[in-house]
C-alpha positions as CSV (number, residue, x, y, z in Angstrom):
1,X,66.5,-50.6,-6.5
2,X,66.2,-46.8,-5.2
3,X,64.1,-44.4,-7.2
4,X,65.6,-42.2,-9.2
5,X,66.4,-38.7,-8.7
6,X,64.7,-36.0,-9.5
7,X,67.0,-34.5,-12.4
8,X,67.7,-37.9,-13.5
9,X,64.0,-39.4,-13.8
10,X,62.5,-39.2,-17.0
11,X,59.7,-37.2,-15.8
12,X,62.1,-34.4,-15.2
13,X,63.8,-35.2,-19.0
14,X,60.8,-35.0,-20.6
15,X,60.0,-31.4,-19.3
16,X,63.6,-30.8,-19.8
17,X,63.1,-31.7,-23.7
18,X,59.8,-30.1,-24.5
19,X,60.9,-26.8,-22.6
20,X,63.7,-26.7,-24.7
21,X,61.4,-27.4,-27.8
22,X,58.8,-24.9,-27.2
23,X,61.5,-22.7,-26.9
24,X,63.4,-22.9,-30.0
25,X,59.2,-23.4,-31.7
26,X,58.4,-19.5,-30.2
27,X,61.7,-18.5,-30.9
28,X,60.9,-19.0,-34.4
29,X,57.5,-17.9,-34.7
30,X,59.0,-14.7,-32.9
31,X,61.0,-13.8,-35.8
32,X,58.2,-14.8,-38.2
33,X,55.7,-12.8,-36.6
34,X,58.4,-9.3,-36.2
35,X,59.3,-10.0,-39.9
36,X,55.8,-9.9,-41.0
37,X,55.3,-7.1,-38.6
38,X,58.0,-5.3,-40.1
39,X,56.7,-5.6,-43.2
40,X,53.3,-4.2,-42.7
41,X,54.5,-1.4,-40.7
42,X,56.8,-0.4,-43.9
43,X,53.9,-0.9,-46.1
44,X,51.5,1.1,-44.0
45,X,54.2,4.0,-43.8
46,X,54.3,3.6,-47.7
47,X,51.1,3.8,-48.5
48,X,50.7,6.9,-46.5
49,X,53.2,8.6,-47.9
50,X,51.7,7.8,-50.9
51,X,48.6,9.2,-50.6
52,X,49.9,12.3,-49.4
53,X,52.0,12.5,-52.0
54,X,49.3,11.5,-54.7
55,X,47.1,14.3,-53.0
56,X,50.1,16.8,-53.6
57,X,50.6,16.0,-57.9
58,X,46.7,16.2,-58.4
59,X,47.0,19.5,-57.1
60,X,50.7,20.7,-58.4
61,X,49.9,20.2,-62.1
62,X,48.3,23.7,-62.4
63,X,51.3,25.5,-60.3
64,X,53.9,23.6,-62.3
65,X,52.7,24.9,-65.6
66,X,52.0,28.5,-64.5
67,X,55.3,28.7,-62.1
68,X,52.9,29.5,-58.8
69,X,55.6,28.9,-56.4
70,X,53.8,30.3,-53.8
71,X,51.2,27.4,-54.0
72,X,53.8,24.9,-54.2
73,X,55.7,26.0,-50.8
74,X,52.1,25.7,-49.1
75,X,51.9,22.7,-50.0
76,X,55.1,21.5,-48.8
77,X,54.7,23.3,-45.4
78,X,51.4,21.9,-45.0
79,X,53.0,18.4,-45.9
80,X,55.7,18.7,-43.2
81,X,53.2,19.0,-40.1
82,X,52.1,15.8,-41.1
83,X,53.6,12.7,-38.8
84,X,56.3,10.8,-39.3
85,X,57.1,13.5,-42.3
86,X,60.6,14.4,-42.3
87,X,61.4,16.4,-45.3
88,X,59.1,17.8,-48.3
89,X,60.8,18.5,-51.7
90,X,58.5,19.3,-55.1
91,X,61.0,19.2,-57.8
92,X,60.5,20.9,-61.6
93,X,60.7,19.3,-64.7
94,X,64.2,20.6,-65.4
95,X,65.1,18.8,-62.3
96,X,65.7,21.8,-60.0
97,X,63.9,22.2,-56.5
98,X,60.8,24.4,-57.0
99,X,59.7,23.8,-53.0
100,X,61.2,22.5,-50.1
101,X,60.8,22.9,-46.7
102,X,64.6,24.0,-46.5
103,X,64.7,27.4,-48.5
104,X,68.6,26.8,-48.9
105,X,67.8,24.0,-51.4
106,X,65.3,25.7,-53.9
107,X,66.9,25.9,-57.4
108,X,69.2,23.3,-56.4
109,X,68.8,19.8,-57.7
110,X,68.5,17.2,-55.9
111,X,70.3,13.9,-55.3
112,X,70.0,12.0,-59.4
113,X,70.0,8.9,-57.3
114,X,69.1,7.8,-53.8
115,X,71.3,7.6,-51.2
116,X,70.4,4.4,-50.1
117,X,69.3,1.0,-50.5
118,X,67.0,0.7,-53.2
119,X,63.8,-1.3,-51.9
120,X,60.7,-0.7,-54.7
121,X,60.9,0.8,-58.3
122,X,57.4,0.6,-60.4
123,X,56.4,2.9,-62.9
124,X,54.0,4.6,-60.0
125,X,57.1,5.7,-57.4
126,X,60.5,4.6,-56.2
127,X,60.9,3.7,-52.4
128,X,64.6,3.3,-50.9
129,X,65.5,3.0,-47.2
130,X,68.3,5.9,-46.5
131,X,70.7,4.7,-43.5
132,X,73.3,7.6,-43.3
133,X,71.1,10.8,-41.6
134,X,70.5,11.4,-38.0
135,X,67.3,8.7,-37.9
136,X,66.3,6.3,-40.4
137,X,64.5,7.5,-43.5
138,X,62.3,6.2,-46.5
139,X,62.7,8.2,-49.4
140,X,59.7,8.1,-51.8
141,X,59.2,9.1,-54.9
142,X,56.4,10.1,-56.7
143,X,56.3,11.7,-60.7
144,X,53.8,14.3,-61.5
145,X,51.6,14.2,-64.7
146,X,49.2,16.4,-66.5
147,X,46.1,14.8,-66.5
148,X,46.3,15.9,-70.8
149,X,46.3,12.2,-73.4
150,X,49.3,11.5,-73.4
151,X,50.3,12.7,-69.8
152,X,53.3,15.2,-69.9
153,X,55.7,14.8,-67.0
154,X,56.1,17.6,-64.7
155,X,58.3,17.0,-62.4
156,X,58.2,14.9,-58.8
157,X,57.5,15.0,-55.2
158,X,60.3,13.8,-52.9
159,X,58.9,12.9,-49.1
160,X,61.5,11.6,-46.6
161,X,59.6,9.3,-44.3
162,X,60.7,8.4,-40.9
163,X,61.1,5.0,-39.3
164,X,61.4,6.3,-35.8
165,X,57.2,5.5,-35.1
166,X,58.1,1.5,-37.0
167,X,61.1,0.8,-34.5
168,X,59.0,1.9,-31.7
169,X,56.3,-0.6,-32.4
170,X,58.5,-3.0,-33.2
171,X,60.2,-2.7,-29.9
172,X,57.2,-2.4,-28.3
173,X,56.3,-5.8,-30.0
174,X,59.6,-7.5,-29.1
175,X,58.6,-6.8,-25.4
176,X,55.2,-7.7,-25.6
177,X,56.0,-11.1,-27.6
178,X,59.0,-11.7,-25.0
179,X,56.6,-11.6,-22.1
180,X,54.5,-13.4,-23.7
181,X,56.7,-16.6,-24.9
182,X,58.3,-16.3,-21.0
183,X,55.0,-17.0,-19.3
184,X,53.9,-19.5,-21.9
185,X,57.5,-21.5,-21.6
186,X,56.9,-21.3,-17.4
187,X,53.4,-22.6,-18.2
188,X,54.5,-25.5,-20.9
189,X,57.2,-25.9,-18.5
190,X,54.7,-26.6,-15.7
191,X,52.1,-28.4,-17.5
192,X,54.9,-30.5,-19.2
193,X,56.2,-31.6,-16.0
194,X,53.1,-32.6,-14.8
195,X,52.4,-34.5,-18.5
196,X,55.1,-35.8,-17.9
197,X,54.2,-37.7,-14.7
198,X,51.0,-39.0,-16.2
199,X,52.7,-41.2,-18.6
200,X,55.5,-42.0,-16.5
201,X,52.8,-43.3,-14.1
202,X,52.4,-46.6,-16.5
203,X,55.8,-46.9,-15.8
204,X,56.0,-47.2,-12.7
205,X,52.9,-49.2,-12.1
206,X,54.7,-51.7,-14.9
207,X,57.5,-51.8,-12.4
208,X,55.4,-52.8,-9.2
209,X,53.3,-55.6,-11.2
210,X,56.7,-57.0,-12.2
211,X,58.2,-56.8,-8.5
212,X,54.5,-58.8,-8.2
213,X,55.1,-61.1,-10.0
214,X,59.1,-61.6,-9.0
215,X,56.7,-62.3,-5.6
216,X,54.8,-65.1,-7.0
217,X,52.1,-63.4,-7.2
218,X,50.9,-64.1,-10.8
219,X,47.4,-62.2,-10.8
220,X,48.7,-59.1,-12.1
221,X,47.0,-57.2,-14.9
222,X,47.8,-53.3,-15.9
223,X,44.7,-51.8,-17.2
224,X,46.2,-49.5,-19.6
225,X,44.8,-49.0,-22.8
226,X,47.4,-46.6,-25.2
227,X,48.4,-46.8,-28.4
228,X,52.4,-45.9,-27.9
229,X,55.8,-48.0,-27.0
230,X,54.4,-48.0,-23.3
231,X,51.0,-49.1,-24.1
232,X,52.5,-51.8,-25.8
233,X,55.1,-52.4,-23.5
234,X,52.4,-52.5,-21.3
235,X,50.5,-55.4,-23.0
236,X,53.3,-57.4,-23.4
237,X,53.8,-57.8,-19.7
238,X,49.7,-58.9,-19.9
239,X,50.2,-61.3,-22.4
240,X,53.2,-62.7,-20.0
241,X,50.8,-63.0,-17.0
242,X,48.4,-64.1,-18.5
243,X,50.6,-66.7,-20.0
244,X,52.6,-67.3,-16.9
245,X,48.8,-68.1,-15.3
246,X,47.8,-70.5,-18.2
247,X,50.6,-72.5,-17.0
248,X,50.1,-72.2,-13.2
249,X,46.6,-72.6,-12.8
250,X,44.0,-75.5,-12.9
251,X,42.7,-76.1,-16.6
252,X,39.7,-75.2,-15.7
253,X,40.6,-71.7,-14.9
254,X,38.9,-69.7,-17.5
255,X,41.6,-67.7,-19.7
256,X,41.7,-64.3,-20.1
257,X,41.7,-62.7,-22.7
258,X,42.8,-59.3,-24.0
259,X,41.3,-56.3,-26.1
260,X,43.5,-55.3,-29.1
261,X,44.6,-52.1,-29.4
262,X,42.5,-49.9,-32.0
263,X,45.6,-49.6,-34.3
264,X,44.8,-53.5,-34.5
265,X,41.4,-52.9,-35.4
266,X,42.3,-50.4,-37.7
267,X,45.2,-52.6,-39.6
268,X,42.4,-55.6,-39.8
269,X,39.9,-53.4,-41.5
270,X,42.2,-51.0,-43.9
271,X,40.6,-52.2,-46.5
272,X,37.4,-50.6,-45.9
273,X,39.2,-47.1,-46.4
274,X,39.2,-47.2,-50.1
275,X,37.9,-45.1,-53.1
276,X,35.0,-45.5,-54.6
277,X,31.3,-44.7,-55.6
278,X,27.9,-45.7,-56.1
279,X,25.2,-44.2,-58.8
280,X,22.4,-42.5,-57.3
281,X,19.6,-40.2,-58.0
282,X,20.0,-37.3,-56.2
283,X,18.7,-33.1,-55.8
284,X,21.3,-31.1,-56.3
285,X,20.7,-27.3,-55.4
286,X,23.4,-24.6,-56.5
287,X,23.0,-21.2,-55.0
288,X,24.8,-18.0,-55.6
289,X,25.0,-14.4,-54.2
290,X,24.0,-11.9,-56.9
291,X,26.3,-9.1,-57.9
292,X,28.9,-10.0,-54.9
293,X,31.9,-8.9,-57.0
294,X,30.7,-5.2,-57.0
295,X,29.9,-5.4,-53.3
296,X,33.3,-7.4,-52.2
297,X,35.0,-4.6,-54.2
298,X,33.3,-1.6,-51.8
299,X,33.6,-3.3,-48.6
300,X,37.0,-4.1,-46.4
301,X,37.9,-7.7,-46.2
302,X,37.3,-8.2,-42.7
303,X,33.2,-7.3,-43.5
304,X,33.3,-9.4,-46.4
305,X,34.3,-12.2,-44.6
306,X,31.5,-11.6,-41.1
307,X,29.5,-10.8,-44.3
308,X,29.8,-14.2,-46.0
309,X,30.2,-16.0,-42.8
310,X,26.5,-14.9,-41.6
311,X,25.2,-15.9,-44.8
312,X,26.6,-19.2,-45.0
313,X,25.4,-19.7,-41.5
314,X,22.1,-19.0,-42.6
315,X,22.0,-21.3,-45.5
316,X,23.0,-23.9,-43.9
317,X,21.2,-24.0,-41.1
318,X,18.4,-23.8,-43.7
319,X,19.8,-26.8,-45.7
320,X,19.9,-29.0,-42.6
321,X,16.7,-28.0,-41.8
322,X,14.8,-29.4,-44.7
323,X,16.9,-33.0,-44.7
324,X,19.6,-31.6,-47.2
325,X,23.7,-32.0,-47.1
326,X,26.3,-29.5,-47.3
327,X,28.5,-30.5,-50.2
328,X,30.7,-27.5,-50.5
329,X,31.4,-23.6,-50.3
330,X,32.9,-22.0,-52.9
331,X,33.5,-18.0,-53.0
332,X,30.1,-16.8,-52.2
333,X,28.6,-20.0,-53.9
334,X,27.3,-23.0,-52.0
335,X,26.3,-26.8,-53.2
336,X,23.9,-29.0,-51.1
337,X,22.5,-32.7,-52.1
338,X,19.4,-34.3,-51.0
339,X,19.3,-37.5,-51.6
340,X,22.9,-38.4,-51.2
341,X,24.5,-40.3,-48.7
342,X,21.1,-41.4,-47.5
343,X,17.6,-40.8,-49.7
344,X,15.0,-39.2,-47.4
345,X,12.4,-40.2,-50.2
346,X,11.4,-37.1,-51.1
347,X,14.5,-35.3,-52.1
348,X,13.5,-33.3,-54.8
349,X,10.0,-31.5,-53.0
350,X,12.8,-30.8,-50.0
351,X,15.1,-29.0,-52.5
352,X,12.5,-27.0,-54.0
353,X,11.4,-26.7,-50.1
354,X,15.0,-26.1,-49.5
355,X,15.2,-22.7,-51.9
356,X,11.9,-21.4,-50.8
357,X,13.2,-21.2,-47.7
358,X,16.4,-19.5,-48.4
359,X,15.1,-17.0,-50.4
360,X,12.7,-16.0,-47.3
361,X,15.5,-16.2,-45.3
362,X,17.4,-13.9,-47.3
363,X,14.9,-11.3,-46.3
364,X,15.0,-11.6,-42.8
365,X,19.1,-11.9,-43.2
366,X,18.5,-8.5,-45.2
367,X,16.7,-6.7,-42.5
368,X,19.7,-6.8,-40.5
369,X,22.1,-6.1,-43.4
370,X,19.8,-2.5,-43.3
371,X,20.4,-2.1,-39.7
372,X,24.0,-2.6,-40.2
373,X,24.0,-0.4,-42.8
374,X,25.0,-3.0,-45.4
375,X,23.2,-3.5,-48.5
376,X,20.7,-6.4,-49.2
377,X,21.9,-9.6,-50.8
378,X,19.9,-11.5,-53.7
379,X,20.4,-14.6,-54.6
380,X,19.4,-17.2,-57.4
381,X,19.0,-20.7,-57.2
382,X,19.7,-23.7,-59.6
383,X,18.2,-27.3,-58.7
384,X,18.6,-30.4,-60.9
385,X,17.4,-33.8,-60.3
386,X,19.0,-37.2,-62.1
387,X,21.6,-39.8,-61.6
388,X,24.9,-38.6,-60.1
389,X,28.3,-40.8,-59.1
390,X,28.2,-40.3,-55.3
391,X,31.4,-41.7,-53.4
392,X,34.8,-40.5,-51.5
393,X,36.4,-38.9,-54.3
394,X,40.3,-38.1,-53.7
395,X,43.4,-39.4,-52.9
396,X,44.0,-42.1,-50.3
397,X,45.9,-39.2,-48.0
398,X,42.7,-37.1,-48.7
399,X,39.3,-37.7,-49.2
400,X,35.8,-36.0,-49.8
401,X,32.5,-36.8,-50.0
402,X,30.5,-35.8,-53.0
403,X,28.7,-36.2,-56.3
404,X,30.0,-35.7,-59.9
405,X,27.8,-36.1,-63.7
406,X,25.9,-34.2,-65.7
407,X,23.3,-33.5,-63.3
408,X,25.5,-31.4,-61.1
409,X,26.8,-29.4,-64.6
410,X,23.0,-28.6,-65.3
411,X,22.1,-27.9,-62.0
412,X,25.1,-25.2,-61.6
413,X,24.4,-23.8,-65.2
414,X,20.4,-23.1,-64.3
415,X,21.6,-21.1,-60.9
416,X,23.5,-19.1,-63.6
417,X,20.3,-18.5,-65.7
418,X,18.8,-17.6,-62.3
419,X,18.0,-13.8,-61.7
420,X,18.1,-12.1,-58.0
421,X,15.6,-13.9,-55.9
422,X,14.8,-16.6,-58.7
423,X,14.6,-20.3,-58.0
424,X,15.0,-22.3,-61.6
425,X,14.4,-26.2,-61.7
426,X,14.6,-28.6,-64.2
427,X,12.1,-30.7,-66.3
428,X,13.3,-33.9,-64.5
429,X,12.8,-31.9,-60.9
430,X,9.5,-30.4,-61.5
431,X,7.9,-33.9,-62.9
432,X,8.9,-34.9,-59.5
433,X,7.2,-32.3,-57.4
434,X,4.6,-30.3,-59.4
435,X,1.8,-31.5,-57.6
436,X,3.1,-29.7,-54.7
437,X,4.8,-26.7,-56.2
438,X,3.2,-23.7,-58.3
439,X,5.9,-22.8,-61.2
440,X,6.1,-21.1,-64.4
441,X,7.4,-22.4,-67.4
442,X,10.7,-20.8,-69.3
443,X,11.5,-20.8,-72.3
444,X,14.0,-23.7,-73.1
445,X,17.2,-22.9,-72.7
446,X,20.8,-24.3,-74.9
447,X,23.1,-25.1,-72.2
448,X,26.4,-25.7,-73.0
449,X,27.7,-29.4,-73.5
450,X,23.5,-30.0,-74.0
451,X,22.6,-31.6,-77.5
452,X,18.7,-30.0,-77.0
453,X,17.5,-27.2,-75.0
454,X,16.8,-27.8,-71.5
455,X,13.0,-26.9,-70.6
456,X,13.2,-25.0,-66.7
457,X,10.7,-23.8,-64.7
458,X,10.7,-20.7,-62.2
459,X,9.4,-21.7,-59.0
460,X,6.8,-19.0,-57.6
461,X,5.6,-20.6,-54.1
462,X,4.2,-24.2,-52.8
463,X,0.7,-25.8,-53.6
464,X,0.9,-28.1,-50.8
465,X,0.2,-26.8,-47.2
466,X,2.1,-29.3,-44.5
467,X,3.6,-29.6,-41.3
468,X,6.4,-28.3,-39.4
469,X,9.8,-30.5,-40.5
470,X,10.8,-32.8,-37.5
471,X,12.0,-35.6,-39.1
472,X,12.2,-37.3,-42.9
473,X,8.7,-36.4,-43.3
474,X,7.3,-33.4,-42.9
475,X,7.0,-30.4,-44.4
476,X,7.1,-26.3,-43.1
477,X,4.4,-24.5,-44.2
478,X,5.4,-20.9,-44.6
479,X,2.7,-18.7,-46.1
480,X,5.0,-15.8,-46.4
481,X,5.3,-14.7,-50.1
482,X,8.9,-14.8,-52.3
483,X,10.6,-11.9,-52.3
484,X,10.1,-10.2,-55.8
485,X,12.7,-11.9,-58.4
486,X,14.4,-10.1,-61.2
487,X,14.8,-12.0,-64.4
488,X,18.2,-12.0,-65.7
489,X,18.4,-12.1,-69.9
490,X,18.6,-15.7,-70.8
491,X,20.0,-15.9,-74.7
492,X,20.2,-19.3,-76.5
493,X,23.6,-21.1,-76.0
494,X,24.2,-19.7,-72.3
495,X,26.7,-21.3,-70.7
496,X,27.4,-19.5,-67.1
């Protein structure tokens, strides 16, 4: 039998096929990507059209009342330098144009609807997208009040915004993306080819152990271990040699036998991927950046997240460093047990351990904040010690690893009650590691959910001087003092 040719082998079909694939796949994320495009580039030319507009009615009221004209067609000339700015219009309350940049249309009024499609009405300004004038436009929109209670409408500013600059990019886009999907389809092309002809290979090495065999040659055996049609394929035609030998050798040939696959292994064992849980006494530290709202609220979203990304990468690495694990991240919040999956002995002295060392860290993290310009974080910290349900928790398409009872509800509520830079721990934590730890007593507390109140203890620095934390052991001394705490108002019947 001749070998195939080239655009009849299923090496070349396969390249054929994915080629074709990837191309319809970046076709597709093309069209996503421009539409999305599109859409910020109409949003950015909004918004800045708002805000010139906005700038224009906090200044017009004045003019408006007292009829300064003059004022007004500054304003509009000054307007229409700005790019992208087509037209300027301030129109009265009686609806007549007070200032335009076209002199021919003052005291005339002005369109009562727009001339095109329609595209945003809120109460704020009206945005439509105007088709029939030499280029493109965006009309906006925007009503002038007095700043009196109730506001008194005064009239509006009309600014005809161009979509010249957003075609441009986009063009510029289409031609950047085009290039783009071209040399990554010649690449997927290429690297699908040569994909291609690695698992073609089993193939034809399948096809010379047969012709083997057709030989009488019976010692044939394809080393291939995969998990698809040709890997089983593949030991089919072993079991068949190796059958074929049973019956053609001596009985005292030793057999041969073959691996499973690891789907095998995986089907025999299914049962050990189930649900469930075990009780266990666990640590279970909650900690919290202070005042973050504020802070998220002054700061752009791209510094908020290097902001919390830093700061979760420095409380982690502190976590792991005193034996704990990372149970979750939530907002600027993060959970960590000790003592869950595996007890280290001394879980509750490593949480306390555990918070010491964040809030230190937090000081160092801090000095670069400065440098950066950034203000300083503070953050309080909530430990707990009891008897938690540890286990895969989930769905049998999704599962995580974690702890659930009243000792995680506690443990959250006290990093709550904690104030910037505070540490709080429980009764049942502190029995646990006062001989170790220096800590005040608090005032009992009414949590909510809590029949009594819940006796907590600030933590103020460790009593016990050890060694440097290698293994499930030891301990870091760090002589450095806490950073100063400031004590939130705890009231009877908190419930944060």
């Amino acid at each position: 039998m001749t070998e195939p040719g080239l655009f009849s082998s299923l090496r070349f079909r396969f390249a054929l096929l994915l080629a074709v694939f990837s191309g319809l796949l970046m076709t597709i994320v093309m069209l996503m990507l421009e539409h999305n495009f599109r859409q910020s580039l109409y949003r950015e030319n909004i918004d800045k059209g708002l805000g010139i507009a906005r700038a224009i009615a906090f200044n017009a009221e004045d003019p408006l009342l007292t009829g300064d004209d003059l004022y007004l067609f500054s304003a509009v000339r000054n307007t229409r330098k700005a790019p992208g700015i087509r037209y300027a219009r301030i129109v009265g309350r009686d609806g007549t144009i007070r200032a335009a940049d076209d002199l021919s249309l003052v005291g005339n009024r002005p369109d009562t609807g727009f001339r095109g499609k329609l595209l945003t009405k809120t109460a704020d300004y009206q945005v439509a997208k105007i088709d029939k004038m030499p280029e493109p436009l965006l009309e906006l929109r925007v009503p002038i009040y007095s700043v009196a209670d109730p506001p008194i409408y005064l009239g509006s500013i009309h600014l005809g915004l161009s979509e010249a600059p957003i075609q441009r990019e986009i063009l510029a886009m289409r031609y950047r993306l085009a290039g783009l999907a071209l040399a990554a389809l010649l690449l997927g092309s290429i690297a699908a080819y040569l994909l291609a002809g690695v698992s073609v290979r089993p193939v034809l090495a399948l096809v010379e152990a047969v012709k083997q065999i057709g030989r009488g040659n019976l010692d044939q055996h394809i080393d291939i271990r995969r998990r698809d049609e040709i890997g089983i394929l593949t030991s089919a035609f072993n079991e068949m040699a190796a059958s074929l030998r049973e019956k053609e050798f001596i009985k005292n040939t030793f057999e041969r036998y073959m691996s499973k696959p690891l789907t095998d292994i995986i089907l025999e064992h299914r049962d050990a991927i189930e649900l469930g849980g075990e009780e266990k006494v666990v640590s279970v530290l909650f900690a919290d950046i202070r005042r973050f709202t504020p802070l998220a609220e002054k700061l752009p979203p791209a510094r908020i997240l290097e902001l919390l990304n830093a700061y979760f990468s420095t409380m982690i690495d502190v976590i792991a460093a005193n034996g704990g694990m990372v149970d979750k991240l939530m907002g600027d919040s993060v959970m960590a047990l000790f003592g869950a999956p595996v007890s280290l002995g001394d879980d509750p002295l490593r949480a306390v351990q555990c918070a010491l060392d964040m809030q230190r860290a937090i000081v160092d993290f801090n000095i670069e904040q400065k440098r950066k310009g950034l203000p300083p974080l503070e953050v309080g910290i909530g430990i707990n010690t009891g008897p938690v349900i540890a286990g895969n928790i989930g769905s049998s398409s999704r599962m995580e690893y974690t702890v659930i009872g009243d000792t995680v509800n506690v443990a959250a509520r006290l990093q709550g009650l904690a104030g910037p830079g505070e540490i709080l721990i429980s009764e049942q934590t502190w029995r646990q590691v006062e001989q170790a730890v220096e800590a005040e007593a608090m005032p009992p507390i009414q949590l909510k959910g809590k029949e009594k109140p819940v006796s907590l203890y600030r933590v103020t620095g460790l009593r016990l001087v050890v060694e440097s934390l290698d293994n499930a052991t030891g301990w870091k001394d760090d002589s450095r003092p806490l950073p100063e705490s400031r004590h939130n108002d705890r009231r009877q019947g908190a419930d944060s």
